[in-house]
Backbone atoms as SQL, in Angstrom:
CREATE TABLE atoms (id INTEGER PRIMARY KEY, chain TEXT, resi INTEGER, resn TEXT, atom TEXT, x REAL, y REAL, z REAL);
INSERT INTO atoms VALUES
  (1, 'A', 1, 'UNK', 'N', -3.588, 127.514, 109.008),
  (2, 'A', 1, 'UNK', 'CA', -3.874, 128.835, 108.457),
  (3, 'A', 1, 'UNK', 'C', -3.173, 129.899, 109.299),
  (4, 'A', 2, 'UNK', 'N', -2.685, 130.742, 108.676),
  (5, 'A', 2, 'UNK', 'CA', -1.839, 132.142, 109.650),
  (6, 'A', 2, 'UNK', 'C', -2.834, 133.228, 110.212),
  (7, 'A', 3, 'UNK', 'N', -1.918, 133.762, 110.597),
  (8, 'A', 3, 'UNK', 'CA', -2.705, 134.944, 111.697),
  (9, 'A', 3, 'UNK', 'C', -2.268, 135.644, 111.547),
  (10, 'A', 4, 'UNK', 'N', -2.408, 137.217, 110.808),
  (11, 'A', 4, 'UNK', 'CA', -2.090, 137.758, 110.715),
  (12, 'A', 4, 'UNK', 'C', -1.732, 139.180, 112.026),
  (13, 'A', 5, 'UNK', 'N', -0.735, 139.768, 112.436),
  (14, 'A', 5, 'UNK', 'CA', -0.830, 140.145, 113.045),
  (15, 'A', 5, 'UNK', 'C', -0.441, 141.578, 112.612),
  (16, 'A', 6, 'UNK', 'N', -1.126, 142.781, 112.873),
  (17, 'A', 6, 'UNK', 'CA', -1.478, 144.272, 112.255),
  (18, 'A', 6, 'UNK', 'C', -1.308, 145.604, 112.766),
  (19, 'A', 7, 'UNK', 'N', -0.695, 146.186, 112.650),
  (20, 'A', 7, 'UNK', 'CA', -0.227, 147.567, 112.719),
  (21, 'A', 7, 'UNK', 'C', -1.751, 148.311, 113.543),
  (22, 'A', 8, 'UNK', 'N', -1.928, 149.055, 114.150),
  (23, 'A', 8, 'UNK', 'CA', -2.990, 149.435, 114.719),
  (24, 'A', 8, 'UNK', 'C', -3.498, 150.944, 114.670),
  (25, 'A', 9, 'UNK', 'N', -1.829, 151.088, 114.014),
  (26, 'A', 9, 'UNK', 'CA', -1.802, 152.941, 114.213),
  (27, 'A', 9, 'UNK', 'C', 0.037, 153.201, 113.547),
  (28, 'A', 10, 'UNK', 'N', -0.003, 154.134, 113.151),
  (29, 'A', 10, 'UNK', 'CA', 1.344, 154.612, 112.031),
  (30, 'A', 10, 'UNK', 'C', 2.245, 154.603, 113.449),
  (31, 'A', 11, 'UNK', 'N', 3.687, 154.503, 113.030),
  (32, 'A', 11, 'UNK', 'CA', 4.468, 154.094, 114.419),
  (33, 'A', 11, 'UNK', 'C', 5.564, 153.836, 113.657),
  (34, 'A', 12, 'UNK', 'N', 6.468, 153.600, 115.055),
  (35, 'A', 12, 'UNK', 'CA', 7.809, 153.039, 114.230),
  (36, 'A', 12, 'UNK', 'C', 7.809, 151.757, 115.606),
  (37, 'A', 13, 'UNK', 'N', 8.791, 150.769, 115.230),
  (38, 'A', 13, 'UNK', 'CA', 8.561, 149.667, 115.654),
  (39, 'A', 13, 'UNK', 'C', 9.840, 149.754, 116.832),
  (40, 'A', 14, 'UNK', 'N', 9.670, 149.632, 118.269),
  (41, 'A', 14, 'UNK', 'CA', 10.799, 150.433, 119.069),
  (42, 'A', 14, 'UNK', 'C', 10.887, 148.643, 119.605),
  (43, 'A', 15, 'UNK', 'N', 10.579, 148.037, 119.788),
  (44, 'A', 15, 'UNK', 'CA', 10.883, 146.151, 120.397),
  (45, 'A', 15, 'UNK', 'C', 10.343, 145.497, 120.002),
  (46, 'A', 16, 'UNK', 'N', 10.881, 144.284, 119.880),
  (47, 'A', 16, 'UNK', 'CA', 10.211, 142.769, 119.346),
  (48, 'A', 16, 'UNK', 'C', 10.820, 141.874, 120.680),
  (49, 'A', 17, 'UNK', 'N', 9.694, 141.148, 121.125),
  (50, 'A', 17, 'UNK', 'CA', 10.653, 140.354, 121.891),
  (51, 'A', 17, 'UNK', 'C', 9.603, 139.281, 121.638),
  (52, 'A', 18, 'UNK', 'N', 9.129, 138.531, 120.833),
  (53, 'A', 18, 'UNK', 'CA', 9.279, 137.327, 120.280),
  (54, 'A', 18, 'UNK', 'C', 10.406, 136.304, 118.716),
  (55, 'A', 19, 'UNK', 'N', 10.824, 135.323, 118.616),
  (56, 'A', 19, 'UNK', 'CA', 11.494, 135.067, 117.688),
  (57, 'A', 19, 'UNK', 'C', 10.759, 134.160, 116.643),
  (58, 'A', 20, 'UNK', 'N', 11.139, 133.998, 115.209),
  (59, 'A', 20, 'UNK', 'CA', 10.069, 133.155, 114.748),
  (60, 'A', 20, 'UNK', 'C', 10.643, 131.353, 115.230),
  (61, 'A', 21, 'UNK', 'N', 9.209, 131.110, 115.605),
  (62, 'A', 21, 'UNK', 'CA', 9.776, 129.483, 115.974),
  (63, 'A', 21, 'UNK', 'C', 8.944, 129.718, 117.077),
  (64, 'A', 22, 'UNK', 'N', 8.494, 130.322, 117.793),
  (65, 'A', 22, 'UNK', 'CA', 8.564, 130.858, 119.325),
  (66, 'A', 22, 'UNK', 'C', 6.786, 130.265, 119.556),
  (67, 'A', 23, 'UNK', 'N', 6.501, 129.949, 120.460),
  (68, 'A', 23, 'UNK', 'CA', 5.162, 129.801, 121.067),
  (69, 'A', 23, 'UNK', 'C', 5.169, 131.044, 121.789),
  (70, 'A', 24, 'UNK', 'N', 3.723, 131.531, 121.641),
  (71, 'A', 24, 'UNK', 'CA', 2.792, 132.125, 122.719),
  (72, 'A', 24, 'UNK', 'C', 1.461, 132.204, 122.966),
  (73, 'A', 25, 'UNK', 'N', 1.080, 132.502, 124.544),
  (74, 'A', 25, 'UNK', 'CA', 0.112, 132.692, 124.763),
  (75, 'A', 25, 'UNK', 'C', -1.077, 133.918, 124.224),
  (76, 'A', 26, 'UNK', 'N', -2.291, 133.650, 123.480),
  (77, 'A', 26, 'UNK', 'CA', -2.828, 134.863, 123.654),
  (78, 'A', 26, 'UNK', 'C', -2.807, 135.659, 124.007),
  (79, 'A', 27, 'UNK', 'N', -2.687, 137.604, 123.458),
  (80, 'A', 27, 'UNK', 'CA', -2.212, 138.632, 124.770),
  (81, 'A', 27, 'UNK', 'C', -0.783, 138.581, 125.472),
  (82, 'A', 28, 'UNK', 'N', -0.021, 138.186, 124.752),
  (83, 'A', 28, 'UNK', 'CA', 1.477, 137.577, 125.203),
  (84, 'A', 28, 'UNK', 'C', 2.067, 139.297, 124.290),
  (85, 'A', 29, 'UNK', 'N', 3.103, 140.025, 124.696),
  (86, 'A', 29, 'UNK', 'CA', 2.997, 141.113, 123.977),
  (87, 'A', 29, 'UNK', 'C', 4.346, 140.577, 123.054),
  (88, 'A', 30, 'UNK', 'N', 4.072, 140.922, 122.233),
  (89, 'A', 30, 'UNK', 'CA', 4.801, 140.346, 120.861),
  (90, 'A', 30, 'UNK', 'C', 5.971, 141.465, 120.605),
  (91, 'A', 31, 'UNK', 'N', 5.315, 142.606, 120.492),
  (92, 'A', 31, 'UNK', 'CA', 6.383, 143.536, 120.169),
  (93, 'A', 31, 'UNK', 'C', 5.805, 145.308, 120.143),
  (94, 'A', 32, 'UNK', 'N', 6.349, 146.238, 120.238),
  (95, 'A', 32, 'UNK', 'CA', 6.128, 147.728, 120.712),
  (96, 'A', 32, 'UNK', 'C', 6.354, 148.490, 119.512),
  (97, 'A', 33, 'UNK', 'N', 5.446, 149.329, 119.416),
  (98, 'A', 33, 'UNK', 'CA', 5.058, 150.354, 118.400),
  (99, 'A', 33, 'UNK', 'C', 5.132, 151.638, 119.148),
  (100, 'A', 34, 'UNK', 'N', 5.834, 153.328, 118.766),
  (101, 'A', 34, 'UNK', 'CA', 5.796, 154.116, 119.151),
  (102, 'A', 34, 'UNK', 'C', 5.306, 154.788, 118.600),
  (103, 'A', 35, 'UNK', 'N', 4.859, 155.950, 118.627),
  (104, 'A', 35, 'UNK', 'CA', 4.005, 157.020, 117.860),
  (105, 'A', 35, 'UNK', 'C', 3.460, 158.243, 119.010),
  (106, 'A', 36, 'UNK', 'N', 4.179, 159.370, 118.483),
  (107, 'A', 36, 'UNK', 'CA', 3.620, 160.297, 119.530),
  (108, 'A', 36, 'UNK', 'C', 4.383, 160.074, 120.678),
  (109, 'A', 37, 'UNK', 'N', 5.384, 159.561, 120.570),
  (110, 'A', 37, 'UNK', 'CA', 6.499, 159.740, 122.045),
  (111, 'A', 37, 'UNK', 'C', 5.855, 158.378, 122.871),
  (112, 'A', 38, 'UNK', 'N', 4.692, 157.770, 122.648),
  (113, 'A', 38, 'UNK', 'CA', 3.489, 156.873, 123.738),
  (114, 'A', 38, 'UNK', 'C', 4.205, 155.170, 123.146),
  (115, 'A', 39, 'UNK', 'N', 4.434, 155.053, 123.514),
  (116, 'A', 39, 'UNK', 'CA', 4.080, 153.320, 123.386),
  (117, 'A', 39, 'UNK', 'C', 3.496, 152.179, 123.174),
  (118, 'A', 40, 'UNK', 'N', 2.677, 151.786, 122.331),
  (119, 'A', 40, 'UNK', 'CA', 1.976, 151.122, 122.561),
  (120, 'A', 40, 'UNK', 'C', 2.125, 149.578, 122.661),
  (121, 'A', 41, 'UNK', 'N', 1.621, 148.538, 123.652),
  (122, 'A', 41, 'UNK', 'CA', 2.227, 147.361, 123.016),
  (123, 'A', 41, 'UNK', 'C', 1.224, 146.331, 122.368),
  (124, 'A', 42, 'UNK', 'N', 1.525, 145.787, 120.982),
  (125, 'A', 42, 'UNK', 'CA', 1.091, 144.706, 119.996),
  (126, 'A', 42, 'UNK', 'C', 0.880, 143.158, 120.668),
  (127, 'A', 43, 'UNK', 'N', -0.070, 142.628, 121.153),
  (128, 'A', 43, 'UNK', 'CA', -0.443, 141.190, 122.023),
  (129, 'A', 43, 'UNK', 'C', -0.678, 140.535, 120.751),
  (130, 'A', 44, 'UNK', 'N', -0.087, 139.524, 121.171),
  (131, 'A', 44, 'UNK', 'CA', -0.655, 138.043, 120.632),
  (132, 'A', 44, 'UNK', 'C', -2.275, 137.962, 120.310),
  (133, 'A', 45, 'UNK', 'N', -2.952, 137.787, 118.965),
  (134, 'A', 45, 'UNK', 'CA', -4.209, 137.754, 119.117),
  (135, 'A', 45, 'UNK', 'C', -4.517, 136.473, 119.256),
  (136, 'A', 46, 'UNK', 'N', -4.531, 135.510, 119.718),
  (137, 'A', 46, 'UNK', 'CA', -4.278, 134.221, 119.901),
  (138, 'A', 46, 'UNK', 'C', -3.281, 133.121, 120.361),
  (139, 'A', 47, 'UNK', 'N', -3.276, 132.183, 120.874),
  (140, 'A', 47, 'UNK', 'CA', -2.790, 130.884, 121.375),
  (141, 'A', 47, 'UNK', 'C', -2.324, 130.629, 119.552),
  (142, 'A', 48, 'UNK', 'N', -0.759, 130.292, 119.749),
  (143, 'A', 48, 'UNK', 'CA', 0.166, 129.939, 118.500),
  (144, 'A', 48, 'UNK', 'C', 1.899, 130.266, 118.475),
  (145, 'A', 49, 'UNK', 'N', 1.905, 130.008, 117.357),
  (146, 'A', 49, 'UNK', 'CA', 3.660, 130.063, 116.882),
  (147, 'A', 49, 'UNK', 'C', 3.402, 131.378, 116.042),
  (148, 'A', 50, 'UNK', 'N', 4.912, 132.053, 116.514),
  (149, 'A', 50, 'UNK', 'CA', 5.108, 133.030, 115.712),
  (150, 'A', 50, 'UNK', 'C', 5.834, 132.440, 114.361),
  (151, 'A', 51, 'UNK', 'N', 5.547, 132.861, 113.391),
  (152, 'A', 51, 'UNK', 'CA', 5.627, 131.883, 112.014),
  (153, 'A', 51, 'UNK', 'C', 6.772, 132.880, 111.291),
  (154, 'A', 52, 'UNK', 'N', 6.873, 134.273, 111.452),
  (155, 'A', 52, 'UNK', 'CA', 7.496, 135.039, 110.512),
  (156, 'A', 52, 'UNK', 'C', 7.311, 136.543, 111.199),
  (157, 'A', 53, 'UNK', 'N', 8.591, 137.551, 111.324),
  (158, 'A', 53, 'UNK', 'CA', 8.075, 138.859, 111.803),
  (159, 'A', 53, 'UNK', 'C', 8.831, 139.282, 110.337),
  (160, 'A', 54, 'UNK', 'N', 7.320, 139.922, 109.989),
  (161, 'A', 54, 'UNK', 'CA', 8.378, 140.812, 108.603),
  (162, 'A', 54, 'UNK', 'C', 8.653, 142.175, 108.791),
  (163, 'A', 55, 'UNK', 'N', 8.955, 143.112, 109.869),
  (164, 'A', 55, 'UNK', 'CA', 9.470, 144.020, 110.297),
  (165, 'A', 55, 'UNK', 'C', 10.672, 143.817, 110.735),
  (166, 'A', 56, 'UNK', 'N', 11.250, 144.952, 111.357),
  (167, 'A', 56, 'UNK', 'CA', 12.447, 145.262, 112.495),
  (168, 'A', 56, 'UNK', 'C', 12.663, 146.258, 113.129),
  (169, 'A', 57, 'UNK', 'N', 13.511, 146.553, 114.308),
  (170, 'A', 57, 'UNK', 'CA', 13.203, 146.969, 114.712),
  (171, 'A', 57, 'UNK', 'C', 13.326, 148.814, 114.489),
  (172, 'A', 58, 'UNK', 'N', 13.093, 149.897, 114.452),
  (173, 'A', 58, 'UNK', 'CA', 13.502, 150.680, 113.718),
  (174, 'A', 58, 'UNK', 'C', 12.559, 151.205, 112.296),
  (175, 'A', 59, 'UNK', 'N', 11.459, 150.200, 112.156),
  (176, 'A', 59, 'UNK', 'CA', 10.988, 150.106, 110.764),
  (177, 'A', 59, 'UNK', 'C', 9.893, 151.343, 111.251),
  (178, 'A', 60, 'UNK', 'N', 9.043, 151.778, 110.125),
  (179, 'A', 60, 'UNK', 'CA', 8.053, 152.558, 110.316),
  (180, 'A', 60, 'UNK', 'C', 6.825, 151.471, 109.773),
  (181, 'A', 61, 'UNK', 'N', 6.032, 151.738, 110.385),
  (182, 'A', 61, 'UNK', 'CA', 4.474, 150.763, 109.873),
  (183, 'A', 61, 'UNK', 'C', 3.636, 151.931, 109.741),
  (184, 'A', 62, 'UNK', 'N', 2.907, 151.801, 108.740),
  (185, 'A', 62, 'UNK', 'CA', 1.423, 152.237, 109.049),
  (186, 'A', 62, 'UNK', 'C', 0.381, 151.233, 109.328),
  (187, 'A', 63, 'UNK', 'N', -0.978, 152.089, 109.305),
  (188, 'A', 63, 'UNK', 'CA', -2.199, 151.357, 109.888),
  (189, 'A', 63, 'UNK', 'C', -2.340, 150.774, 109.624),
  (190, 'A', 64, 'UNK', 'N', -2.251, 149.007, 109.991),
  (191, 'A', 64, 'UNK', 'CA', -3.444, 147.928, 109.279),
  (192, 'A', 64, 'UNK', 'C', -2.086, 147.396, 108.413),
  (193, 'A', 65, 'UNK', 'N', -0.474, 147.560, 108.992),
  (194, 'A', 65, 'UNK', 'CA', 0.413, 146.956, 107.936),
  (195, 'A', 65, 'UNK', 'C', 0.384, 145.438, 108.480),
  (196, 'A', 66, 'UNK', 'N', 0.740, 144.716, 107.818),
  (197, 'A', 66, 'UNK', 'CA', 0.991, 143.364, 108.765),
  (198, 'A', 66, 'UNK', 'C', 2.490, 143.231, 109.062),
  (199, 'A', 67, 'UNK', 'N', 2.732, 142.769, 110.480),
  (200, 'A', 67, 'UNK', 'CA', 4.112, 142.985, 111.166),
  (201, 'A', 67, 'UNK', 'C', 4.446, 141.891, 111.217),
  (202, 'A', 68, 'UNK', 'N', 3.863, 140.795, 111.543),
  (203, 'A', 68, 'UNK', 'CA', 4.180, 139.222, 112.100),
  (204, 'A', 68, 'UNK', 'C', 3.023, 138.713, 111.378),
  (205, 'A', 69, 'UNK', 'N', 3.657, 136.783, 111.377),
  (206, 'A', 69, 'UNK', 'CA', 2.317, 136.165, 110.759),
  (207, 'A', 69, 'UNK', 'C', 2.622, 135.014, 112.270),
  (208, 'A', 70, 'UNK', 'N', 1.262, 134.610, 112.459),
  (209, 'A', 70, 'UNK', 'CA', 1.450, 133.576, 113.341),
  (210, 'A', 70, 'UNK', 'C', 0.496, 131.772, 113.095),
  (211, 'A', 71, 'UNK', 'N', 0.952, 131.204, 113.281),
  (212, 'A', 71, 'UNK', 'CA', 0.213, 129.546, 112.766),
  (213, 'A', 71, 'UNK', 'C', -0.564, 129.096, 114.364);
């Protein structure tokens, strides 16, 4: 079953530094959301494979979009 992984706050997407295929640890930071000049960074909500990032980098998200799926 996937894992969805979710936008937290409107942003634009400034790094990804996982690939799909990729293992990580829970809390492993997956990839960076900006908003308001601040940074925020997106963790792993779980022990898994990143399965799919359907963003890039550059993209705008809003709240609650889904960015990555993870198995």
């Amino acid at each position: 079953m996937a894992t969805n992984v979710m936008a937290p706050m409107t942003g634009k997407i400034v790094r990804i530094n996982v690939e799909p295929g990729e293992t990580v640890a829970e809390d492993f930071e997956i990839l960076v959301i900006e908003a308001m000049k601040m940074e925020t960074p997106i963790y792993a909500p779980c022990d898994g494979m990143i399965e799919k990032i359907l963003k890039k980098v550059g993209d705008e998200v809003e709240e609650d979009d889904v960015i990555a799926l993870m198995a």
